[in-house]
N, C-alpha and C positions, 0 to 999 in steps of 0.2 A: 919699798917697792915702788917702781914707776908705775905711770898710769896703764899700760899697755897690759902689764902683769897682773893687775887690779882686775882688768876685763875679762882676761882668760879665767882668773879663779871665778869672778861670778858665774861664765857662760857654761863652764864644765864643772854641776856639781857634784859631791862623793855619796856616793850610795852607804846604806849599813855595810855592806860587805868590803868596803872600800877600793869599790869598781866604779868607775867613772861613769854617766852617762849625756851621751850628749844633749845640749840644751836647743832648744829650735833658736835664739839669737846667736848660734857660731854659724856662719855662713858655711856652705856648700861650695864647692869647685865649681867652676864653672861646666865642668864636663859630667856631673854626676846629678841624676835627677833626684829629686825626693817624693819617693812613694805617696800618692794619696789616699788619703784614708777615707774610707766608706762612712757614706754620711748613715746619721741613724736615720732619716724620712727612707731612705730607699730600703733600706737594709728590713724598715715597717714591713715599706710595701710591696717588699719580695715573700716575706711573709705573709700577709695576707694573702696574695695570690694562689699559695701556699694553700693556706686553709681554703681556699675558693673552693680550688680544685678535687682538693679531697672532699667537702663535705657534695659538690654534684657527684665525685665517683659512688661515693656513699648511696644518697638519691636514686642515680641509675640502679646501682645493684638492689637496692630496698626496693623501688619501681618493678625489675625484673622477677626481682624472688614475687611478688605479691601476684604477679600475674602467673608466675608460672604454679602460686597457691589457686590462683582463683582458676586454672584451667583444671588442673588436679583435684579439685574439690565437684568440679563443673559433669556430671557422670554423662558418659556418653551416649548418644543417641543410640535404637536399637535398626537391623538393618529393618530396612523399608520404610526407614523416615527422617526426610531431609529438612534442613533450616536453610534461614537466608536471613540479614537483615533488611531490614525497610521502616518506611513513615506511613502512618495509617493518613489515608487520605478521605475526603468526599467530596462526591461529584460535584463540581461548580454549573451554577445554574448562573446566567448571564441574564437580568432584568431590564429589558430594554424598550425603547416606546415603539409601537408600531408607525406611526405618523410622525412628522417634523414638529415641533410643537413647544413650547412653554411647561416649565416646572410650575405647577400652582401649589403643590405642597406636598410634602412629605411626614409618613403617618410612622413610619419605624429610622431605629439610625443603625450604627455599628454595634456588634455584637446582640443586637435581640432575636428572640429566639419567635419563629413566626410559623401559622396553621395552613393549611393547603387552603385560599380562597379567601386571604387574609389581605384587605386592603393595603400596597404597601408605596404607593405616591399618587397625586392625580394632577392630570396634564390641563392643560385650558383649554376648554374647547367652545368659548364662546358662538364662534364661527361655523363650528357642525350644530349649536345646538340655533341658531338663526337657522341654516337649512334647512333641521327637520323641522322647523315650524311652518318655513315653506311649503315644504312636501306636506306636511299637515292638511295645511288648506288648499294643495291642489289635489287630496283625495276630497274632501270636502267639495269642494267645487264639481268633482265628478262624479259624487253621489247623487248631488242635484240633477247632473243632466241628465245622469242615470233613469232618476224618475221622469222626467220631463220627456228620455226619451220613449219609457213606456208605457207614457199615460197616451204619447202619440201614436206609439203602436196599438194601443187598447182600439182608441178613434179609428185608425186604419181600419182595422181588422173588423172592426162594426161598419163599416162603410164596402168592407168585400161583402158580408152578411146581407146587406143592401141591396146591394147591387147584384146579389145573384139569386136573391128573391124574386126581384123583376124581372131579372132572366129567364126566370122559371116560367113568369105567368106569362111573357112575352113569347117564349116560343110557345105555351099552350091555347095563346089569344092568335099565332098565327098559323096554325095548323089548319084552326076553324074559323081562318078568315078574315079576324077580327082584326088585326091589326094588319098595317104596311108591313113589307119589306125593311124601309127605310125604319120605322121604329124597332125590329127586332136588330138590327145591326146597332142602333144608338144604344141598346138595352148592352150587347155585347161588348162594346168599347168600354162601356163605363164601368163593366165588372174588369176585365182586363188592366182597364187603369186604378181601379181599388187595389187589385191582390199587386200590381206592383208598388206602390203607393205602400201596404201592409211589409213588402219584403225591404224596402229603404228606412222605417221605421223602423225595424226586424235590426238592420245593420247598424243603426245610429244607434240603436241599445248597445249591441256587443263594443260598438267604437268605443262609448262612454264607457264600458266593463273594463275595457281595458286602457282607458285613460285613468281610471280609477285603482286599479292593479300598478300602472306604474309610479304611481302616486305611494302608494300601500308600502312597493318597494324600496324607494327612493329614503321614505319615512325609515325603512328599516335599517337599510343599508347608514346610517347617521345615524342609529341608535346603536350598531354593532361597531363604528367605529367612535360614539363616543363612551360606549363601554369597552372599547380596549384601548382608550387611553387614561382610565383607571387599573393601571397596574396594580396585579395579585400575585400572591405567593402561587406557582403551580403544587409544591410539594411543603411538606413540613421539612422546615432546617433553620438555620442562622445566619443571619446578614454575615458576612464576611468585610466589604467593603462599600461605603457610600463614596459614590461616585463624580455624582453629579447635588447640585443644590437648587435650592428654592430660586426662578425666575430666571435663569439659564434657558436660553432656548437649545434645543437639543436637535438634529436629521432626524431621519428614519433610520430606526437603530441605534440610538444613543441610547449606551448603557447610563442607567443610574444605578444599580445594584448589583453585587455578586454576593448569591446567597448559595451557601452549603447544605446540599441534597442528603438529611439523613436518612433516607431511604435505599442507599449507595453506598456503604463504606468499607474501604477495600484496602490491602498494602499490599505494594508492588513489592517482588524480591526475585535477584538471579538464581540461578540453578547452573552448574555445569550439565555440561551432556550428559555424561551418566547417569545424573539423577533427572533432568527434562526426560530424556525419554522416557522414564518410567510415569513420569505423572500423565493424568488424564482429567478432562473435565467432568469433573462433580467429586472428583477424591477429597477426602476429609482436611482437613485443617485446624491448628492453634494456633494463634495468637496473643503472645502477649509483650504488653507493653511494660518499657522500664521503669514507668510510673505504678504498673500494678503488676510487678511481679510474680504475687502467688494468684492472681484471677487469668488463665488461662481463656481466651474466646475462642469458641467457636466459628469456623467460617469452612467455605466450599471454594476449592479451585474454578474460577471462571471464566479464566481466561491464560492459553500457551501460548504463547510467540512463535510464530513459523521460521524464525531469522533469528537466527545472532546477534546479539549485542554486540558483542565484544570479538570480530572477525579478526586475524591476523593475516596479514597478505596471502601467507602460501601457508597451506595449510594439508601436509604431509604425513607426516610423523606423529603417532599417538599423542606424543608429550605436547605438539600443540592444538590437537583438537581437542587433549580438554580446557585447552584456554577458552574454551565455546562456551562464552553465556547465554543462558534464553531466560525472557522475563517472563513472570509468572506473577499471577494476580489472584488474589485467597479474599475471598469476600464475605462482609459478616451477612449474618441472617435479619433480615429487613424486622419480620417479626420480634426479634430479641432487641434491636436496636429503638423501637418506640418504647420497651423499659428501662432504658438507658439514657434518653436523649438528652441528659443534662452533661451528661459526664462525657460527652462524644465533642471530641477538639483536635482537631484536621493538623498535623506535620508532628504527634510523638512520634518517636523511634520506639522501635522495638523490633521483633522475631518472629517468625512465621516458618510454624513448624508442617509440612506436608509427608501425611503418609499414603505412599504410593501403593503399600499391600496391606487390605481390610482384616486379614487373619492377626496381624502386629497388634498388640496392646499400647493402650498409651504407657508413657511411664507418668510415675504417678501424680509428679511436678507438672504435668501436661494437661490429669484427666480434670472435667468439667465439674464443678461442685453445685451441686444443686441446688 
């Protein structure tokens, strides 16, 4: 065989069956393409994608069944008693200085837990307490003239006593002759200028009384303002936030603390219409949180919303008036929350269950354990 026929037998080998197949070195026409062949990376990562999809469909449907376990497991409320969600909050108390003034120090930080009258920074107040030392000694000084001015009045007033002694026997010496004219008038002027004499010393006390009162004032008015720039706790709660620091000069009004009021603690939750209008203030309440599940709290509705939350422009047709939310505020009992105070922590979530008619039982996931 020639070389030509040598190529053809290698290029076209024989199968068992003694069926030819062709070999990828026999060239191709120029007009005819050759299929390509799927790589295995893609062919992976079609599969994979593959499995993606099914195990999220999986997911969703386990996700869906589980919720629609836990609505099903979940027993319905009875009528005349609504929920809502919300975050248990307390009142923020804003610690702020009265005066413009210098941090001198600070006596609590974040998170401590603090008593109504509980020192909690103190401002500098070198310059009021210079003042009332001032004012110190201009009461001082006006107690002195105080006496000085009625040791003069004392003098006065023995010198009217004087003088109208003489006056006495001066008119009874000129009745019977004895004296002039001109001496019973000199007798007369000199009592006249005693008791005026007694009424200028009379005034020069009261001046002094009350140079002495504004002194007193002065004094005090520097004592009330350098005790309120030692900031206190008004209520028992917990710092939330430090604000401000040591040696910062701060206005009038510069917050250094925001401290949480346990005395206040309340969760906000919507209501549709239907059920706002049944609530009223002082209606009973639950709350519980998703951190304490089976400890239901007690609280009192005390506060409806007059407005809408959640208004829709035109508001016609049943189906969107009850798009009508109104907030509504369930707050615990001040009393019950002083034996609580450690476990009281402002934004959990949870539920807040309002019953709007007193004859309804709780159920029994609801009632208070004693």
């Amino acid at each position: 065989m020639n070389q030509s026929s040598d190529v053809r037998d290698k290029a076209v080998p024989q199968t068992d069956e003694g069926v030819s197949k062709p070999s990828p070195l026999v060239a191709k026409p120029p007009g005819e393409q050759i299929p390509a062949a799927l790589p295995d990376t893609d062919l992976k990562r079609s599969i994979s994608w593959k499995r993606v999809l099914l195990a999220l469909v999986i997911a969703v449907a386990a996700a869906g069944g589980g919720i629609y376990w836990w609505i099903s497991q979940t027993p319905a409320l009875p009528a005349g008693i609504f929920s809502g969600n919300g975050r248990i909050e307390a009142d923020p108390i804003d610690i702020a200085t009265k005066f413009a003034g210098r941090i001198l120090g600070l006596r609590v930080d974040e998170g401590a837990r603090v008593v109504a009258g509980q020192v909690l920074a103190v401002m500098d107040t070198r310059d009021l307490q210079a003042s009332l030392k001032k004012s110190e000694s201009q009461a001082a000084s006006a107690k002195r003239a105080i006496a000085e001015a009625q040791a003069n009045a004392e003098q006065a007033h023995s010198e009217v006593i004087l003088a109208q002694q003489q006056m006495d026997r001066a008119k009874a010496l000129f009745k019977d002759g004895w004296v002039t004219k001109e001496v019973f008038d000199q007798r007369q002027q000199t009592l006249q200028g005693a008791q005026s004499g007694e009424i200028a010393a009379q005034e020069r006390v009261i001046e002094a009384q009350h140079a002495l009162d504004a002194a007193n004032h002065d004094a005090e008015l520097y004592r009330v303002n350098i005790a309120d720039n030692t900031l206190v706790a008004p209520r028992d709660g917990r710092i939330a936030y430090r604000i401000a620091n040591v040696g910062e000069v701060l206005p009038a009004g510069g917050k250094v603390f925001t401290m949480l009021d346990f005395s206040y603690v309340y969760m906000d939750i919507y209501l549709p219409t239907i059920a706002a209008g049944r609530v009223k203030i002082g209606n009973e309440a639950r709350i519980v949180l998703d951190v304490y599940p089976d400890h239901p709290i007690p609280a009192k509705v005390t506060f409806i919303a007059d407005q809408a939350q959640f208004t829709p422009k035109m508001v016609e047709t049943q189906t969107e008036r009850d798009k009508l939310m109104f907030r509504i505020r369930v707050r615990i009992d001040p009393e019950r929350l002083k034996a609580h105070a450690d476990a009281i922590r402002s934004g959990l979530p949870g539920m807040a269950y309002v019953r709007t008619d007193p004859a309804v039982d709780w159920p029994a996931r609801l009632q208070v354990k004693q």
